[in-house]
ZALUMMI-184183 format. One record per residue: chain; residue number from 1; x, y, z of N, C-alpha, C in turn; residue in one letter. Coordinates in nm, 3 decimals, decimal comma. Atoms other than C-alpha are relative to their C-alpha. Last residue first. Example, Ala and Ser with C-alpha at 12.3 -4.5 7.8 and 13.67 -1.06 7.14 Angstrom:
# ZALUMMI-184183
> A; 2; -0,082; -0,119; -0,006; 1,367; -0,106; 0,714; -0,077; 0,109; 0,073; S
> A; 1; 0,089; -0,119; 0,000; 1,230; -0,450; 0,780; 0,090; 0,120; 0,000; A
//
This chain:
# ZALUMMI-184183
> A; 245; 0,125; -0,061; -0,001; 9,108; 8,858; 9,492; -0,006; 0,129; -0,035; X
> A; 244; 0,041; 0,110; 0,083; 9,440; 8,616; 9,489; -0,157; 0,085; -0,020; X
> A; 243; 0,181; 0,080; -0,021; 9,644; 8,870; 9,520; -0,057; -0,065; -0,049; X
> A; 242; 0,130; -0,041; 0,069; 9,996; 8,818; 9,372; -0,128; -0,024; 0,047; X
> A; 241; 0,061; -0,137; -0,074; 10,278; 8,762; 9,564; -0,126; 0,069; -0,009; X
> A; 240; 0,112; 0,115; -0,053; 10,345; 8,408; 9,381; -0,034; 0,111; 0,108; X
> A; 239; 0,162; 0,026; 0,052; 10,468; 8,624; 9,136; -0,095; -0,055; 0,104; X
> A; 238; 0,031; 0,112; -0,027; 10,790; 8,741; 9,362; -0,150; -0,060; -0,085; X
> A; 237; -0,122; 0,008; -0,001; 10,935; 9,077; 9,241; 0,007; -0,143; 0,036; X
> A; 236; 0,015; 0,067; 0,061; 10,561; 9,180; 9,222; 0,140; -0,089; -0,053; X
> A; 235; 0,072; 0,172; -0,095; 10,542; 9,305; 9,587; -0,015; -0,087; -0,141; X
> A; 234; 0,120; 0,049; 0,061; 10,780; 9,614; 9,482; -0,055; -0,103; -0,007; X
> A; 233; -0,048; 0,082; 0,133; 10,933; 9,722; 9,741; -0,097; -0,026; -0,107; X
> A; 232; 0,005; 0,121; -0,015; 10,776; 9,975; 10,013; 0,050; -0,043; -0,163; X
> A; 231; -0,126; 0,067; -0,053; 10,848; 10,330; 10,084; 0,040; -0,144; -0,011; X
> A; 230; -0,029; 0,016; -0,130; 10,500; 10,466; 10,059; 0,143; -0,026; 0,041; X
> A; 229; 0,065; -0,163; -0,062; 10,545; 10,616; 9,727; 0,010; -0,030; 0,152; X
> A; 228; -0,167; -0,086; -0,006; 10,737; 10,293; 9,655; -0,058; 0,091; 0,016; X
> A; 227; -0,034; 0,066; -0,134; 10,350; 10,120; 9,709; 0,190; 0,078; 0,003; X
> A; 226; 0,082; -0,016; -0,100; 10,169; 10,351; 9,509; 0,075; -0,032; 0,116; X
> A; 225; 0,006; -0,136; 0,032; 10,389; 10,283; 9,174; -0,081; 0,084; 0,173; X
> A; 224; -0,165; -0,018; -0,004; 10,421; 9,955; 9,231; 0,005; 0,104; 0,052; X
> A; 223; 0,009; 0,025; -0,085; 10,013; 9,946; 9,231; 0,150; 0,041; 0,083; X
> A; 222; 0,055; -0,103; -0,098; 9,993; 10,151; 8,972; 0,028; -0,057; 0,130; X
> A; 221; -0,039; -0,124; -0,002; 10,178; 9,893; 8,777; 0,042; 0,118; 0,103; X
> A; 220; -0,087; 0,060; -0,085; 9,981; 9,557; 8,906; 0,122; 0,136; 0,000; X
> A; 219; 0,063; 0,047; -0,159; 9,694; 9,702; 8,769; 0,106; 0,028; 0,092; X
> A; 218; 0,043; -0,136; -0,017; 9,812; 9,821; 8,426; 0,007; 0,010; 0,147; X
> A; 217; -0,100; -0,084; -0,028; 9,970; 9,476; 8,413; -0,015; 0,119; 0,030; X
> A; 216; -0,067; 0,022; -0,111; 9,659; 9,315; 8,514; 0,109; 0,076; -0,018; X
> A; 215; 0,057; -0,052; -0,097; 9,451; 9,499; 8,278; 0,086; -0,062; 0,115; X
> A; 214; -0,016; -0,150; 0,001; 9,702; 9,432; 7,996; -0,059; 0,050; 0,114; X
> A; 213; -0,143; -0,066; -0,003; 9,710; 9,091; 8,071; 0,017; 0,112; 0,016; X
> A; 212; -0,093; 0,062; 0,105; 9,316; 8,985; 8,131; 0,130; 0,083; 0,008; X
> A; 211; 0,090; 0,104; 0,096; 9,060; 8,991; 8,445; 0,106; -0,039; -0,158; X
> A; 210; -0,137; 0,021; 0,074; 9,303; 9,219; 8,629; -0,044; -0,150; -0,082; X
> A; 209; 0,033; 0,113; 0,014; 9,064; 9,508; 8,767; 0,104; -0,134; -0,096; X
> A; 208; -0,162; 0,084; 0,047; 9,094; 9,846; 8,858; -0,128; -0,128; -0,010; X
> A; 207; 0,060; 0,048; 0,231; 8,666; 10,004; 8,836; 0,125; -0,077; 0,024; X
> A; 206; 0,006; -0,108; 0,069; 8,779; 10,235; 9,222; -0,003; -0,067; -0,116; X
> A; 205; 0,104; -0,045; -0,034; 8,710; 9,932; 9,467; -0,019; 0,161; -0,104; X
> A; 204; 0,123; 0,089; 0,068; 8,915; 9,717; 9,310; -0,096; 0,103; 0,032; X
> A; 203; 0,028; -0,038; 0,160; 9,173; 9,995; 9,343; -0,070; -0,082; -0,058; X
> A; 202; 0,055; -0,136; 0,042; 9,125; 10,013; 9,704; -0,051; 0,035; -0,163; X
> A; 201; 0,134; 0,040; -0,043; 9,186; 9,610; 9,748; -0,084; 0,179; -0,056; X
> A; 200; 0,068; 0,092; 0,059; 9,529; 9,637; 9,603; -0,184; -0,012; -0,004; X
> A; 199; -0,010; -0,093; 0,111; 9,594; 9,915; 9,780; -0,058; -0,084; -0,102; X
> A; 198; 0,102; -0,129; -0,018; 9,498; 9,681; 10,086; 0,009; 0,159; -0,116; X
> A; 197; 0,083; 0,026; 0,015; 9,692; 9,427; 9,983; -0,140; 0,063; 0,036; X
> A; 196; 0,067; 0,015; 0,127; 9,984; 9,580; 9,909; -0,136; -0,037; 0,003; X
> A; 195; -0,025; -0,084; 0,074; 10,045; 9,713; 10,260; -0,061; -0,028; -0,147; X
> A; 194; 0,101; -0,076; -0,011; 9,969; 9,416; 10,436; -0,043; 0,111; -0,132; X
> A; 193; 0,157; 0,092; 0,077; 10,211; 9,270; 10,232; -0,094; 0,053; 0,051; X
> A; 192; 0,032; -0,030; 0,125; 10,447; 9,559; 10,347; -0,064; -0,064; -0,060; X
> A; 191; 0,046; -0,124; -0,013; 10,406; 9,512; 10,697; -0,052; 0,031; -0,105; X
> A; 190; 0,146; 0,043; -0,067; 10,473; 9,137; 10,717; -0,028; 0,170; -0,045; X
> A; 189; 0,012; -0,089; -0,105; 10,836; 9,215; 10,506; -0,175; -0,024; 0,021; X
> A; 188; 0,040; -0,158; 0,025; 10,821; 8,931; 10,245; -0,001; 0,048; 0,174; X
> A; 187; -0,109; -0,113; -0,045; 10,990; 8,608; 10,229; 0,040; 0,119; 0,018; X
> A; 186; -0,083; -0,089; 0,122; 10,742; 8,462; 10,014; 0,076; 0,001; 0,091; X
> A; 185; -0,033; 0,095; 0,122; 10,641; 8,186; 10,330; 0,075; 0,070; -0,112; X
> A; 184; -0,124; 0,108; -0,031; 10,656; 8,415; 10,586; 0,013; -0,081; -0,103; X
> A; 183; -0,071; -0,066; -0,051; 10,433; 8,704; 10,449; 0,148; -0,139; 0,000; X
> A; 182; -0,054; -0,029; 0,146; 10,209; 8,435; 10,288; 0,090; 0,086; 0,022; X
> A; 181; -0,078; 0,122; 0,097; 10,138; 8,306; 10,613; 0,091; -0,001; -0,110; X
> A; 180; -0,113; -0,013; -0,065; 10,101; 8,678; 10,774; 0,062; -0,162; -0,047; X
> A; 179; -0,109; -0,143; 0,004; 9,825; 8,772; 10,515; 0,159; -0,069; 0,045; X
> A; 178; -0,049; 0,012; 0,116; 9,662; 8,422; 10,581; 0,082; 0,103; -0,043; X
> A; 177; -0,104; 0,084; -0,001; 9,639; 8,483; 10,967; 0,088; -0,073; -0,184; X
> A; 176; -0,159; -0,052; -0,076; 9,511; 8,825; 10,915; 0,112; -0,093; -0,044; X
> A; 175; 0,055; 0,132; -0,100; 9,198; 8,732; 10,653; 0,156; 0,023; 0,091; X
> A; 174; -0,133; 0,038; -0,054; 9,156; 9,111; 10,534; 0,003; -0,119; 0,061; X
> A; 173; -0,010; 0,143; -0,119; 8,803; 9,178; 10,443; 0,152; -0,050; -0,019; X
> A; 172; -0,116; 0,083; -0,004; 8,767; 9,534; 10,248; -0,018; -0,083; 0,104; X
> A; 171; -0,026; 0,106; -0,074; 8,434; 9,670; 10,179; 0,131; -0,046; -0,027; X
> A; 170; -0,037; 0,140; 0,034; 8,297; 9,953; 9,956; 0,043; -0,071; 0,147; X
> A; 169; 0,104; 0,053; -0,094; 8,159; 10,322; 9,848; 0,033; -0,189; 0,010; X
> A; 168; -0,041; 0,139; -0,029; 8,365; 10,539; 9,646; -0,011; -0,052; 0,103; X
> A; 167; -0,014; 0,049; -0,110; 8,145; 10,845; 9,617; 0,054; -0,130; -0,037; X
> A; 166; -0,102; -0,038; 0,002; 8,036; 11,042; 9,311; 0,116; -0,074; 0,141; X
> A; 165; -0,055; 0,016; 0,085; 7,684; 10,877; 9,354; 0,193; -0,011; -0,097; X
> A; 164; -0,121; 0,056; -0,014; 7,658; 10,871; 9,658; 0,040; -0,031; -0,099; X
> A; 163; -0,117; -0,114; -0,068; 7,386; 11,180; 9,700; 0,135; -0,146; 0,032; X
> A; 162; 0,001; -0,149; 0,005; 7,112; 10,908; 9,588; 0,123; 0,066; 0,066; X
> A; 161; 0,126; -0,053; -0,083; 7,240; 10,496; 9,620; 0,022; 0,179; -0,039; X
> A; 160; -0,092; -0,084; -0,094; 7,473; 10,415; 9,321; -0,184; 0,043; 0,113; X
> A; 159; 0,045; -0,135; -0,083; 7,312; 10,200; 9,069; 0,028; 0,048; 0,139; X
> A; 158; 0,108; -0,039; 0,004; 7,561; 9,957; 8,924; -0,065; 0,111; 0,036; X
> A; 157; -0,004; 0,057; 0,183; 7,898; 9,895; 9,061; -0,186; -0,011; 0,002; X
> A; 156; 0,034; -0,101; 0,097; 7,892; 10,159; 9,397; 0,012; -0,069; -0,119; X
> A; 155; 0,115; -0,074; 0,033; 7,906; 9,940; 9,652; -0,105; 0,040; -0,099; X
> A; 154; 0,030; -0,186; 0,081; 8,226; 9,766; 9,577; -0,129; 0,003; 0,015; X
> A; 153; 0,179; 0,019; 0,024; 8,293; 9,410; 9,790; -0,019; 0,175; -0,066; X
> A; 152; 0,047; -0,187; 0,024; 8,690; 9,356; 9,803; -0,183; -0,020; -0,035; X
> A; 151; 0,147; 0,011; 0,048; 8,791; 9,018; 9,928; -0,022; 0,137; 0,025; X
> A; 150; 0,093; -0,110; 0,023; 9,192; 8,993; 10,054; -0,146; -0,016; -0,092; X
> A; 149; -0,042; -0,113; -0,097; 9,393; 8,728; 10,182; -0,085; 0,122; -0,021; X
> A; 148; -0,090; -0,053; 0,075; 9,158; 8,380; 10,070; 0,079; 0,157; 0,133; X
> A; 147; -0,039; -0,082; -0,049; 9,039; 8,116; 10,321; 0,101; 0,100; -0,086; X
> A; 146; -0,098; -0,041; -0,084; 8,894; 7,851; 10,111; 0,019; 0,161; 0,065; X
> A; 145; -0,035; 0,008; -0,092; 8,641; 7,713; 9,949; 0,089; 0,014; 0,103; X
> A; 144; -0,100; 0,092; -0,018; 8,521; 7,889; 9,674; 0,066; -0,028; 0,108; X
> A; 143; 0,025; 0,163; 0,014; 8,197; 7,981; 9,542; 0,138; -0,050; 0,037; X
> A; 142; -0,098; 0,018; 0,147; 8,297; 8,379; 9,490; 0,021; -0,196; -0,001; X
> A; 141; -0,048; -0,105; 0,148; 8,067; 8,521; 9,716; 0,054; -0,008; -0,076; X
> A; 140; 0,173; -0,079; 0,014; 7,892; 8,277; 9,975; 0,056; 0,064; -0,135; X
> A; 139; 0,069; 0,173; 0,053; 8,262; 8,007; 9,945; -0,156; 0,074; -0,003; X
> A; 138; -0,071; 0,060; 0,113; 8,504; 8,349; 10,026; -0,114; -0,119; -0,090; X
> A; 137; 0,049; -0,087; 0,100; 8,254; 8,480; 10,320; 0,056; -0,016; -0,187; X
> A; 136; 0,116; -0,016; 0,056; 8,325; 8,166; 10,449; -0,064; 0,094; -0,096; X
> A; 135; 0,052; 0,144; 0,053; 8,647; 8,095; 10,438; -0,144; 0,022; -0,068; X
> A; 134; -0,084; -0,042; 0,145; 8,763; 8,476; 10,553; -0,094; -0,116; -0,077; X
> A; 133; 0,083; -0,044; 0,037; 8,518; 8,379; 10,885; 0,046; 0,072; -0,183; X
> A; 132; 0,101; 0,037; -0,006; 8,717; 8,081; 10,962; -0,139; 0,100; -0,053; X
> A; 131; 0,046; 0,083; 0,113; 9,032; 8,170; 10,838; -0,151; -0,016; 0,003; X
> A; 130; -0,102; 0,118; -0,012; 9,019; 8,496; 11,097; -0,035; -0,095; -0,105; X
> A; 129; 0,080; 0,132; -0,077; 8,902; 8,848; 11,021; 0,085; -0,086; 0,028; X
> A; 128; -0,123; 0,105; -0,051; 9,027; 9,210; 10,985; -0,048; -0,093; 0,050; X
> A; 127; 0,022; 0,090; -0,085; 8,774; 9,430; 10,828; 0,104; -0,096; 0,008; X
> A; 126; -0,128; 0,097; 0,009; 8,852; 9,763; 10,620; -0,037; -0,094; 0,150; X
> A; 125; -0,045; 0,083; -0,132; 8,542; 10,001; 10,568; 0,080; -0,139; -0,036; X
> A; 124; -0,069; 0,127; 0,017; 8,554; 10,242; 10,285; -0,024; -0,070; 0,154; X
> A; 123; 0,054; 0,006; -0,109; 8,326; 10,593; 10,221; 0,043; -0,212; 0,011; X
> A; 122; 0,034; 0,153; -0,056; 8,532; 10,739; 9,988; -0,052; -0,023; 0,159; X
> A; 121; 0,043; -0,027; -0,156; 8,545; 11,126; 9,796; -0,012; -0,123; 0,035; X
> A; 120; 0,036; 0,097; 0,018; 8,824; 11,099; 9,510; -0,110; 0,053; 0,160; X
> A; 119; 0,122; -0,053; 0,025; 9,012; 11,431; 9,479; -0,124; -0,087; 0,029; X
> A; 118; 0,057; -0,074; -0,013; 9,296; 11,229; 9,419; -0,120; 0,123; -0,051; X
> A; 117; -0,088; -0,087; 0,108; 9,317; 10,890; 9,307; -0,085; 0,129; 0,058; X
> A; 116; 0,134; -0,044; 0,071; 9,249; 10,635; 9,607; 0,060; 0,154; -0,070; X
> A; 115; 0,010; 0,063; 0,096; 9,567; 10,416; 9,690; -0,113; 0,059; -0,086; X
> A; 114; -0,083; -0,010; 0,132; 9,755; 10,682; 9,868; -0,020; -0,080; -0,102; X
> A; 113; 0,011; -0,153; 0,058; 9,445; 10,767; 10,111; 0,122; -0,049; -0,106; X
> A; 112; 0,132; 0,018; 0,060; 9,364; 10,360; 10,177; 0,018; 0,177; -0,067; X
> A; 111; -0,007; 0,085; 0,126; 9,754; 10,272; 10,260; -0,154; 0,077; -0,088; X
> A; 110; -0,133; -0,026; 0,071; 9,807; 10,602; 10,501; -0,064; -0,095; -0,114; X
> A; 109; 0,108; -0,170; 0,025; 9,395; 10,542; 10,642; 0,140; 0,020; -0,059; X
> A; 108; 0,098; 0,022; 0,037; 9,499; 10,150; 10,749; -0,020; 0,093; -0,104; X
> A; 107; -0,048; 0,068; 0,030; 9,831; 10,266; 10,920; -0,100; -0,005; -0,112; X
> A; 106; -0,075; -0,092; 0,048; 9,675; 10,480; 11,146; 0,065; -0,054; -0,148; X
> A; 105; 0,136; -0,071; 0,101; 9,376; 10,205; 11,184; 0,099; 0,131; -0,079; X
> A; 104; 0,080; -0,071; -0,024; 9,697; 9,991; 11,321; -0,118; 0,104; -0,029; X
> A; 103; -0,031; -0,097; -0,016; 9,860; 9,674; 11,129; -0,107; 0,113; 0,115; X
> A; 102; 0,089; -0,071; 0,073; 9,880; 9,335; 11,253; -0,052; 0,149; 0,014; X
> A; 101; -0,028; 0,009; 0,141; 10,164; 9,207; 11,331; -0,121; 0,091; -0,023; X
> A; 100; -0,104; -0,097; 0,026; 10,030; 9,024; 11,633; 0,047; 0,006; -0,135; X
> A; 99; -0,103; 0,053; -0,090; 9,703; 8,876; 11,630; 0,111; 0,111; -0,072; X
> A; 98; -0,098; -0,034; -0,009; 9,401; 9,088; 11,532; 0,102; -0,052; 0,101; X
> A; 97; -0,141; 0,066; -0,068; 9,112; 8,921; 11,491; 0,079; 0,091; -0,025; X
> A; 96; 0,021; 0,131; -0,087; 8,767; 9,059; 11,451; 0,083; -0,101; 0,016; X
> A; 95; -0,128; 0,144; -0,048; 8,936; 9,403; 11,411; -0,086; -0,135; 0,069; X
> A; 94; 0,058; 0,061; -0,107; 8,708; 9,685; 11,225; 0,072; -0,128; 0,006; X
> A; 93; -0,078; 0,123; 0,007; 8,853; 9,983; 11,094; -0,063; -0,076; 0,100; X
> A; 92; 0,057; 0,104; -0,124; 8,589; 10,239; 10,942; 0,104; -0,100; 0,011; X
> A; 91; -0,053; 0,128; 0,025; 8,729; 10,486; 10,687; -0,031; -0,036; 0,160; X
> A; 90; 0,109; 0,055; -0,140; 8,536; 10,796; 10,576; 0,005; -0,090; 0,045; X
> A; 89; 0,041; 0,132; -0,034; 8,780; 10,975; 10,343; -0,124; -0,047; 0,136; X
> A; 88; 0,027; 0,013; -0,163; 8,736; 11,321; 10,222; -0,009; -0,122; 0,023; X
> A; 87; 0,158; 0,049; -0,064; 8,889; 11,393; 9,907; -0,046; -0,031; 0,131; X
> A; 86; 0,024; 0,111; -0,034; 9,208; 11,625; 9,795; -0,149; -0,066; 0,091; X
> A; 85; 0,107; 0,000; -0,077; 9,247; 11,875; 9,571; -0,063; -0,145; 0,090; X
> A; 84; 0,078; 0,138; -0,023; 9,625; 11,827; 9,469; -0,151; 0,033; 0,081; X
> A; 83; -0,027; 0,128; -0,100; 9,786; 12,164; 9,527; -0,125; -0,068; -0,080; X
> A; 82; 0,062; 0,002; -0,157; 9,740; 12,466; 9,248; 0,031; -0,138; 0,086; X
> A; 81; 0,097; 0,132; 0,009; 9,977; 12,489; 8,963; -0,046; 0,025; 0,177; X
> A; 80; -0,086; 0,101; -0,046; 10,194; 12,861; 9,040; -0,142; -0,147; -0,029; X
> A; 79; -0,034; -0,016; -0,192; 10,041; 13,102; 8,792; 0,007; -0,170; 0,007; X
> A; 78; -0,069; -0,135; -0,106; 10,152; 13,203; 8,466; 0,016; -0,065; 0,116; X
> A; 77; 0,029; -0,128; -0,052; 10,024; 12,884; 8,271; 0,058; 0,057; 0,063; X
> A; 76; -0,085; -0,113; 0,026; 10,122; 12,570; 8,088; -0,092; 0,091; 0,010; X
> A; 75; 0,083; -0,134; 0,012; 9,968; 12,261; 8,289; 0,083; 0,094; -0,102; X
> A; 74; -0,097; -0,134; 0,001; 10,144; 11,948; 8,137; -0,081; 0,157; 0,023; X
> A; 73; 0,046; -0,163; 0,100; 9,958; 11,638; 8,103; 0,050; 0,089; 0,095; X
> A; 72; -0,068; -0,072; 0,135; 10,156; 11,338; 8,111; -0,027; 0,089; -0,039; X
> A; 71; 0,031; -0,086; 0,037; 10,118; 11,176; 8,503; 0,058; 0,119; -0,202; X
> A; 70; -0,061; -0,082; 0,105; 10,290; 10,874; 8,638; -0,162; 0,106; -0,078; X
> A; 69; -0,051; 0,104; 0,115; 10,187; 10,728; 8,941; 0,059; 0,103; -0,103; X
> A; 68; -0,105; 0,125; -0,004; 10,120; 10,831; 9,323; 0,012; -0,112; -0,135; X
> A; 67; -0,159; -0,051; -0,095; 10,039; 11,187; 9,329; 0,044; -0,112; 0,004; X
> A; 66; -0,017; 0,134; -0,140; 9,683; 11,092; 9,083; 0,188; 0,076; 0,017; X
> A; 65; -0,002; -0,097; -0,113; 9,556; 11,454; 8,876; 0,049; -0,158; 0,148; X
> A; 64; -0,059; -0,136; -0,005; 9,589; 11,220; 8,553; -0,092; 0,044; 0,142; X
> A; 63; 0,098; 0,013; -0,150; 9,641; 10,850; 8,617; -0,025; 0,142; 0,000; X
> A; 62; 0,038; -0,156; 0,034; 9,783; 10,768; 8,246; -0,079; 0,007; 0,144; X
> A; 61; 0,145; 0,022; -0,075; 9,975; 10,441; 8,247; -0,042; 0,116; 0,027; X
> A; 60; -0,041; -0,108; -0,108; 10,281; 10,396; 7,990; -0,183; 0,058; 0,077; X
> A; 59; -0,052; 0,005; -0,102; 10,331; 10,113; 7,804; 0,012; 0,070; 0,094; X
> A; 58; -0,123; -0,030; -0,032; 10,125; 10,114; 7,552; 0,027; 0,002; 0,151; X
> A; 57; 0,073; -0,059; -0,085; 9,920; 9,834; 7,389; 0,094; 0,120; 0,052; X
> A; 56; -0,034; 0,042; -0,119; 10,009; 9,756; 7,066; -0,013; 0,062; 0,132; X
> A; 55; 0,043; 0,148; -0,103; 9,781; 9,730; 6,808; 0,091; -0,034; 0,120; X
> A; 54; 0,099; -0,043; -0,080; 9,795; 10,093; 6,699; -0,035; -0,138; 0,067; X
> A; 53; 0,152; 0,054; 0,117; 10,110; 10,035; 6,639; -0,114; 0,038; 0,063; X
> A; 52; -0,072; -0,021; 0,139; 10,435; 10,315; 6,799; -0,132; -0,080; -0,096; X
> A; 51; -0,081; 0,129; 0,086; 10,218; 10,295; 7,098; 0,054; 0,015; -0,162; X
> A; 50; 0,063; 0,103; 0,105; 10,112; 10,643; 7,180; 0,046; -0,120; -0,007; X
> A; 49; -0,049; 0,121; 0,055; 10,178; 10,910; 7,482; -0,066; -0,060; -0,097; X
> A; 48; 0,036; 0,124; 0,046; 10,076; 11,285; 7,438; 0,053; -0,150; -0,003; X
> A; 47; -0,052; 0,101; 0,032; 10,208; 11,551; 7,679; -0,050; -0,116; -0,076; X
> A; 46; 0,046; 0,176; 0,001; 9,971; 11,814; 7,676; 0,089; -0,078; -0,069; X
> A; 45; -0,113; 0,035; -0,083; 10,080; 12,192; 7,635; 0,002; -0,154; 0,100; X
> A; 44; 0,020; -0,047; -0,149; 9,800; 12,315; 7,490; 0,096; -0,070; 0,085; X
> A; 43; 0,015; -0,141; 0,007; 9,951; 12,358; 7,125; -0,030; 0,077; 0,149; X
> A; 42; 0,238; -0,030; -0,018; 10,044; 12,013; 7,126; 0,024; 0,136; 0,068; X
> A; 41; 0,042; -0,106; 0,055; 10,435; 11,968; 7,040; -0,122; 0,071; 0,003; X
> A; 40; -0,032; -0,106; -0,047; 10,594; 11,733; 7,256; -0,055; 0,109; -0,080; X
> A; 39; 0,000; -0,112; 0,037; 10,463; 11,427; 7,158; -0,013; 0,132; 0,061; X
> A; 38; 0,048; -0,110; -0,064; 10,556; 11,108; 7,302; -0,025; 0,143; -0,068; X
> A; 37; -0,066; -0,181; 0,020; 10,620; 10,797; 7,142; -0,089; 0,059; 0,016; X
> A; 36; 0,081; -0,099; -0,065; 10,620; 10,445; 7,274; -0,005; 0,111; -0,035; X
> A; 35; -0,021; -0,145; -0,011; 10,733; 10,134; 7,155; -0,067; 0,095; 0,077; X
> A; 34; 0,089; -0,147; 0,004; 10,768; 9,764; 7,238; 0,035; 0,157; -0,006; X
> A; 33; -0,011; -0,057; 0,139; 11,078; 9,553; 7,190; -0,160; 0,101; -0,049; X
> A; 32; 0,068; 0,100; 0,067; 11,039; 9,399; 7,575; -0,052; -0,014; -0,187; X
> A; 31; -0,055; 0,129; 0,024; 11,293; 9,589; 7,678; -0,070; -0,101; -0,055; X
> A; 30; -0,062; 0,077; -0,136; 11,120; 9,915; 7,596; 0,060; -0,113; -0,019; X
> A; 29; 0,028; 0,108; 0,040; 11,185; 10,159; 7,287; 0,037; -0,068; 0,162; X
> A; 28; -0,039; 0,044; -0,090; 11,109; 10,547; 7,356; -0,024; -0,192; -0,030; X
> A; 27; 0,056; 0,132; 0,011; 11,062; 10,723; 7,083; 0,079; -0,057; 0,071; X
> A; 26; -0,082; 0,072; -0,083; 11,037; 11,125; 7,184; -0,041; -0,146; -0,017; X
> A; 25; 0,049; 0,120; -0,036; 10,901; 11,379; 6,985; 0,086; -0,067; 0,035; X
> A; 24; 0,110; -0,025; -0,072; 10,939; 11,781; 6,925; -0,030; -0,150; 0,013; X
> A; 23; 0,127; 0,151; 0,050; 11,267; 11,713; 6,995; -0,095; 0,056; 0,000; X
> A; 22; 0,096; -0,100; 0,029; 11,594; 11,940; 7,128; -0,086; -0,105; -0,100; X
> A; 21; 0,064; 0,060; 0,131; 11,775; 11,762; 7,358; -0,070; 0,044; -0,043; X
> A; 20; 0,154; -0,091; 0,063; 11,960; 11,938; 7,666; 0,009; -0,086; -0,158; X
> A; 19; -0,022; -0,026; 0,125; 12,212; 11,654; 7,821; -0,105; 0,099; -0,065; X
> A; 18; 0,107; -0,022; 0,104; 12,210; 11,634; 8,245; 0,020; 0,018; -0,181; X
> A; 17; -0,071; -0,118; 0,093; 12,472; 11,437; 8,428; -0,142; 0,034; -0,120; X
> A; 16; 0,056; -0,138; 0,023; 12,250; 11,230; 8,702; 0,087; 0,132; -0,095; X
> A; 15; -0,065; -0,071; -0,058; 12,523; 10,935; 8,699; -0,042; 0,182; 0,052; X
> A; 14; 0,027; 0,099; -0,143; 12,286; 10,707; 8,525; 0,077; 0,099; 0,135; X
> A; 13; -0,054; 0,085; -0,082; 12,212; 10,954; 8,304; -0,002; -0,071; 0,112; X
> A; 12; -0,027; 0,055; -0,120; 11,954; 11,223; 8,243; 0,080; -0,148; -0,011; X
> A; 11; -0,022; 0,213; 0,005; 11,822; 11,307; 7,872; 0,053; 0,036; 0,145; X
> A; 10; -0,146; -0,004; 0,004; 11,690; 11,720; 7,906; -0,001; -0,174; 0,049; X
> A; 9; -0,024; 0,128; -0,072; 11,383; 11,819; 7,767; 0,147; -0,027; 0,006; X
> A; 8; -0,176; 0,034; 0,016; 11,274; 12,204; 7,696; 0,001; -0,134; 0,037; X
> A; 7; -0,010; 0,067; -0,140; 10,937; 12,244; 7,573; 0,147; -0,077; 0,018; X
> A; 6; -0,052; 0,158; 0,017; 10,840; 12,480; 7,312; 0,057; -0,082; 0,143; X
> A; 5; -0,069; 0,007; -0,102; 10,527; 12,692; 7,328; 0,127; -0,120; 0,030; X
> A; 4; -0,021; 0,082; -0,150; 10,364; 12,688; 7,031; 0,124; -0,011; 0,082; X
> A; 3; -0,123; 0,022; -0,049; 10,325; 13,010; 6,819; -0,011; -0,099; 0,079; X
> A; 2; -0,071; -0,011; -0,118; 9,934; 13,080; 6,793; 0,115; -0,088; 0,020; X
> A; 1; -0,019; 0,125; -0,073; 9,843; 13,085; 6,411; 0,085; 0,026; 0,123; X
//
């Protein structure tokens, strides 16, 4: 029987003072009296999370080979881990309004590369409208009358056209002047709502989705998780922050 490899862990303080702990498992209880335990012992060197029941969901979000969330599997080999293989974007920005505030295509291609999980190949276009054309496309596609901030359209659900298969293939519609309403009104940095809502919009376009709790929290998570990568707060610190699409 091949010897497993043991794995050092060290607790961390608030004060960064390190403690060496010797475990092959780790139960981690959150505030909300949920569990979590981790296993340190797998032969290939794979972090396992679990929910302490099997009925509860767990708390910890698995994005493996993604740079902007949490990660649990554990190469163990000689040589150095290779870089992040990363995908080729193909991002179209198109401005049928842009009042001030509103961000630049540079800008655009930062939010749309740290929301798509690497390796990912995408072929995305991001549209910047006004109420009037937000409205509408809102009341053709989702029956409802108003001017929402973001409308994601995915390509690729169902049959995938030939050679796009592997391809994230989609539509973002940005309504500006609503963006920058909801900006002022929360009390949010204009930049950084942008910001969410276009990560937001990416990960509709990669299966996310927040149809019930767990999928929204998962959702809303990654998203955190994406958006402090950039530098930005976290946009759920206010509920009423919450895309409406």
């Amino acid at each position: 029987m091949n010897k497993v490899a043991a794995i050092t862990v060290f607790a961390i303080d608030a004060k960064g003072r390190e403690k060496l702990v010797k475990a092959e498992q780790l139960r981690l209880l959150m505030a909300d009296g949920t569990e979590l335990h981790v296993l340190l012992d797998s032969p290939d060197g794979v972090l396992i999370g679990t929910p302490a029941e099997e009925s509860a969901p767990a708390r910890l979000l698995v994005r493996p080979a993604s740079a902007n969330a949490v990660s649990i599997a554990v190469e163990c080999n000689e040589q150095e881990n290779a870089e992040l293989v990363l995908g080729e974007l193909d991002l179209t920005v198109q401005y049928a309004d842009k009042p001030k505030g509103t961000p630049n295509r540079k800008l655009f291609r930062a939010w749309t590369e740290a929301a798509l999980e690497a390796g990912l190949n995408a072929s995305i276009t991001v549209r910047v409208v006004d109420e009037s054309e937000a409205r509408s496309l809102n009341r053709e596609f989702r029956a409802k009358d108003y001017a929402t901030n973001v409308l994601t359209f995915a390509f690729n659900e169902g049959e995938a056209m030939p050679g796009m298969e592997d391809v994230v293939t989609g539509d973002l519609v940005l309504c500006a002047d609503v963006v920058q309403r909801e900006a002022f009104e929360q009390g949010k940095n204009l930049e950084a709502h942008w910001a969410h809502l276009v990560v937001h919009g990416v990960l509709h376009l990669q299966g996310y989705d927040h149809e019930d709790e767990i999928e929204a929290e998962a959702m809303e998570a990654l998203e955190t998780a994406i958006l402090a990568s950039l530098g930005y707060p976290d946009p759920y610190l206010s509920e009423k922050g919450a895309p409406d699409a």
